[in-house]
Kinemage of the C-alpha trace (Angstrom):
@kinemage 1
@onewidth
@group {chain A} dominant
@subgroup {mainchain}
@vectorlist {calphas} color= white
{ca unk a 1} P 114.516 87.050 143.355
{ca unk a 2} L 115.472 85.507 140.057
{ca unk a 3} L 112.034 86.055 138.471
{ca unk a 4} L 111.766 89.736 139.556
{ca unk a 5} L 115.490 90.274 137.706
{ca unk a 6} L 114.274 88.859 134.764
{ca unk a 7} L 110.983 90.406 134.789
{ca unk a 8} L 113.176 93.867 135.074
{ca unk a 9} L 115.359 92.724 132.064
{ca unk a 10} L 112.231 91.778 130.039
{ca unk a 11} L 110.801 95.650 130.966
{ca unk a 12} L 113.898 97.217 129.940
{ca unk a 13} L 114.247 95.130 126.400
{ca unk a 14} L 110.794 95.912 125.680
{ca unk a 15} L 111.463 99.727 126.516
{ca unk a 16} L 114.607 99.412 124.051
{ca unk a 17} L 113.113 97.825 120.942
{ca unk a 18} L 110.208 100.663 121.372
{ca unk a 19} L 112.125 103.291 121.726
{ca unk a 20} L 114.366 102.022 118.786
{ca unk a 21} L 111.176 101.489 116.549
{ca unk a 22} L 110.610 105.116 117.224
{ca unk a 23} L 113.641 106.263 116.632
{ca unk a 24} L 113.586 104.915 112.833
{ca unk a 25} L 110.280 106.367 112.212
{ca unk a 26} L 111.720 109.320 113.147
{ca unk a 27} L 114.352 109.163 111.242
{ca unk a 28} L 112.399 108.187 107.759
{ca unk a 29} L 110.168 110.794 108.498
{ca unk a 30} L 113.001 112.900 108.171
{ca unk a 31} L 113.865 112.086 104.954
{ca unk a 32} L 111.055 112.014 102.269
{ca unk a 33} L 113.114 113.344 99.247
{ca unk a 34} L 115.319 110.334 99.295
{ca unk a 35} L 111.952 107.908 100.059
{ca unk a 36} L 110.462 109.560 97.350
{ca unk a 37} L 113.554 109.013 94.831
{ca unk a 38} L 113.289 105.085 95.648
{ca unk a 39} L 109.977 104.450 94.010
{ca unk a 40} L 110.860 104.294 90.519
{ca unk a 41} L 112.823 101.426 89.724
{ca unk a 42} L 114.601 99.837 86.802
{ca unk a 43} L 112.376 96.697 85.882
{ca unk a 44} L 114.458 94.014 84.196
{ca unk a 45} L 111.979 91.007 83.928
{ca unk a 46} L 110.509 92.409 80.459
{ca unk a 47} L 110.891 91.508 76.625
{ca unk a 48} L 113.570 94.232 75.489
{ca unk a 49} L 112.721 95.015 71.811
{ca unk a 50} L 109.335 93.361 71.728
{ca unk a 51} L 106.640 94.664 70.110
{ca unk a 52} L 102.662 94.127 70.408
{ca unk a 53} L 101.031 91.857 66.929
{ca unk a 54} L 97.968 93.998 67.842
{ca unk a 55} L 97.699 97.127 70.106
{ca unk a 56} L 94.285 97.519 71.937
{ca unk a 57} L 91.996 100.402 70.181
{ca unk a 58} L 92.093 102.054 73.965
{ca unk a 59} L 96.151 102.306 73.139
{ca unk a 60} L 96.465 102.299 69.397
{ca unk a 61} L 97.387 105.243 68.996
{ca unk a 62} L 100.753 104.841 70.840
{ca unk a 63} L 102.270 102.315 68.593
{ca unk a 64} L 103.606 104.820 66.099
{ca unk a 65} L 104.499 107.433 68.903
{ca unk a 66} L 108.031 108.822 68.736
{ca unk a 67} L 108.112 108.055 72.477
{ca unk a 68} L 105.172 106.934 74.447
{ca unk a 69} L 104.406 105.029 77.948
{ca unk a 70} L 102.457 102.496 79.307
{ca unk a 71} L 101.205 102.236 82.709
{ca unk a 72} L 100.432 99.067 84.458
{ca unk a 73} L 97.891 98.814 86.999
{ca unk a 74} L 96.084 96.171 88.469
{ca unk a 75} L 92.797 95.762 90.205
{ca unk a 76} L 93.561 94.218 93.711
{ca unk a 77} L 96.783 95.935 93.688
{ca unk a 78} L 96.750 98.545 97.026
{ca unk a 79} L 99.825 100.505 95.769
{ca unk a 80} L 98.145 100.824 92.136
{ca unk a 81} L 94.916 102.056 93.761
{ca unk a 82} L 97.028 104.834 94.885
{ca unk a 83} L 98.471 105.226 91.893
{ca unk a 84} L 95.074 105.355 90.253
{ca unk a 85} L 94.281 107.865 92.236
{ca unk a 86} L 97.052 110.109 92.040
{ca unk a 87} L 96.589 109.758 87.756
{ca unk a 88} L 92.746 111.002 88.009
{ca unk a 89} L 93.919 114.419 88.733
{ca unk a 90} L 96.119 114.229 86.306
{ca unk a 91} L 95.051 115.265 82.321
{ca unk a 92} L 95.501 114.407 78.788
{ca unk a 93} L 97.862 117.019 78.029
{ca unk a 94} L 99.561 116.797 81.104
{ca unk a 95} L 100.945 113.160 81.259
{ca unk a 96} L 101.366 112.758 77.072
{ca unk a 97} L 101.689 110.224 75.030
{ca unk a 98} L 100.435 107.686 78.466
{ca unk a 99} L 98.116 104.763 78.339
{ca unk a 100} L 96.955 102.799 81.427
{ca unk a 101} L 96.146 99.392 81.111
{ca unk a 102} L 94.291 97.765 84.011
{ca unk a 103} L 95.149 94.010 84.502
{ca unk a 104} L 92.022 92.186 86.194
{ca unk a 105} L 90.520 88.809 86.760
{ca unk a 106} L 87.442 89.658 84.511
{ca unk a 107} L 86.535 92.938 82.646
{ca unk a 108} L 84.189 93.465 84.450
{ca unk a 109} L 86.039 94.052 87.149
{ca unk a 110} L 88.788 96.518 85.229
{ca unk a 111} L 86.045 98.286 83.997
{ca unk a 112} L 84.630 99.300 87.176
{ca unk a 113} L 88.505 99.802 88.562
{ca unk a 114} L 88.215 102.521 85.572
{ca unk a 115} L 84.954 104.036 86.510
{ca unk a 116} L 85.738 103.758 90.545
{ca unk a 117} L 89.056 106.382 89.918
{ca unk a 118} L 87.824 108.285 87.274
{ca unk a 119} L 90.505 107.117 84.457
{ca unk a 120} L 88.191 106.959 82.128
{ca unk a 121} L 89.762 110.012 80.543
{ca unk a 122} L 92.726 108.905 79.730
{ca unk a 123} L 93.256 106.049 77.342
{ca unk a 124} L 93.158 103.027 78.572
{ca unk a 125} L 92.801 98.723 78.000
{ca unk a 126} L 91.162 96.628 80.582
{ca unk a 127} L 93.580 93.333 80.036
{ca unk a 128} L 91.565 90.336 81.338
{ca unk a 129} L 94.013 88.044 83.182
{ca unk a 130} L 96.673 90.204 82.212
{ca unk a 131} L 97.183 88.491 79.260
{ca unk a 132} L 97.925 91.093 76.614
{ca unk a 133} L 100.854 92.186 78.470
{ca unk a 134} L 102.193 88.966 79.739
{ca unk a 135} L 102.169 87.713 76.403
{ca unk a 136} L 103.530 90.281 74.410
{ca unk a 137} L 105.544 92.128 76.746
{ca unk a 138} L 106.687 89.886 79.329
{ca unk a 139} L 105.230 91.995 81.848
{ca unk a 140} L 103.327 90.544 84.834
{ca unk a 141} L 104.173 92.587 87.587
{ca unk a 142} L 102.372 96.155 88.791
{ca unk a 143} L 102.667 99.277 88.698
{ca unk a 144} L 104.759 99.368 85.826
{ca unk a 145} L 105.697 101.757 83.655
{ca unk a 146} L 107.074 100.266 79.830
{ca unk a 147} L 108.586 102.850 78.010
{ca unk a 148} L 108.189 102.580 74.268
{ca unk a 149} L 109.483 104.105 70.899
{ca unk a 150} L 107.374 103.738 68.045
{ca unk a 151} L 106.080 100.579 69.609
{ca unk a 152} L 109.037 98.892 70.305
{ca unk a 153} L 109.545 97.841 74.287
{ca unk a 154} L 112.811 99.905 75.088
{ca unk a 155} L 112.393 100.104 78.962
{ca unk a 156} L 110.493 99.534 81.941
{ca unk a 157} L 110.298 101.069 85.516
{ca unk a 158} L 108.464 99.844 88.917
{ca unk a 159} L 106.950 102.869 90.411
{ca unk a 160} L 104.667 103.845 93.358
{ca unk a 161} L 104.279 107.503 92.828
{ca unk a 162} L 103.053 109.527 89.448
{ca unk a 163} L 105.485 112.444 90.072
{ca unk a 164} L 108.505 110.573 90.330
{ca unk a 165} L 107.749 108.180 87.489
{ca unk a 166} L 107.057 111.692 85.143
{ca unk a 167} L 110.725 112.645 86.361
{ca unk a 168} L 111.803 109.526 85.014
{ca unk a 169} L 110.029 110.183 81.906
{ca unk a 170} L 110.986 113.828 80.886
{ca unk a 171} L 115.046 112.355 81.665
{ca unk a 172} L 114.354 109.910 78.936
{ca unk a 173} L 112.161 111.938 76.779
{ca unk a 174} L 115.341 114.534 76.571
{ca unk a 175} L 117.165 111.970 74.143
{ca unk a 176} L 114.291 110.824 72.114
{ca unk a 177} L 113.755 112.378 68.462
């Protein structure tokens, strides 16, 4: 008797935590505006006020840019393959004064994360071992998005979507001269 009451109990927990798995899907599915709002992030663990000795020749021209922006992806990275993704549809014109570097293991590697999403119209830096942004920007975390002014590291954002993140942009963009 005693094992059929708690098989009955176990049966009716399990029926519980399922149904209240499904009702929290339900309910984020309900809600995509605000999910979508949560994806760009402040990023504190950067070099405020830094600035690069030497900027790549994929990203030169951004160093004397009134306001320009950095993207960081990285090669085994699943959210920045999204990302990657989402920027090949995107254009020159469309995203600005943007750069994309791709932080890999060996360039080999970056270059074919390049050539695999079709970025290879925008400008972009393969960074082997991610050292050109570690060391002179702090930076070893992706996607990220480092906002500069005239090459000066002013802010930095985690992101997982490109609309959001251009949001983000065109707020700060509004107070830059």
């Amino acid at each position: 008797m005693m094992m059929i009451l708690g098989a009955v109990a176990l049966l009716v927990l399990t029926a519980a935590v399922v149904l209240l798995f499904a009702m929290v899907g339900e309910l984020s599915s309900r809600v995509p505006e605000a999910r979508e709002e949560q994806h760009v992030t402040p990023y504190s663990d950067f070099t405020a006020g830094a600035t690069a000795q030497e900027w790549p020749a994929g990203l030169a021209h951004l160093a004397d840019r009134p306001a320009a922006t950095v993207l960081v992806l990285s090669s085994i990275c699943t959210t920045c393959a999204n990302v990657a993704q989402e920027l090949s549809s995107y254009t020159r014109q469309t995203l600005g004064d943007v750069g994309i570097v791709v932080s890999c293991a060996a360039a080999p590697v970056g270059v074919d994360f390049v050539e695999h999403y079709g970025l290879d119209h925008l400008p972009h830096h393969v960074d082997e071992g991610g050292s050109w942004m570690a060391t002179n920007f702090g930076v070893k975390m992706s996607p990220t998005a480092l906002r500069f002014q005239r090459g000066v590291l002013v802010e930095a954002y985690t992101f997982s979507k490109v609309q959001p993140l251009l949001g983000q942009i065109s707020k700060v963009l509004e107070g830059v001269s």
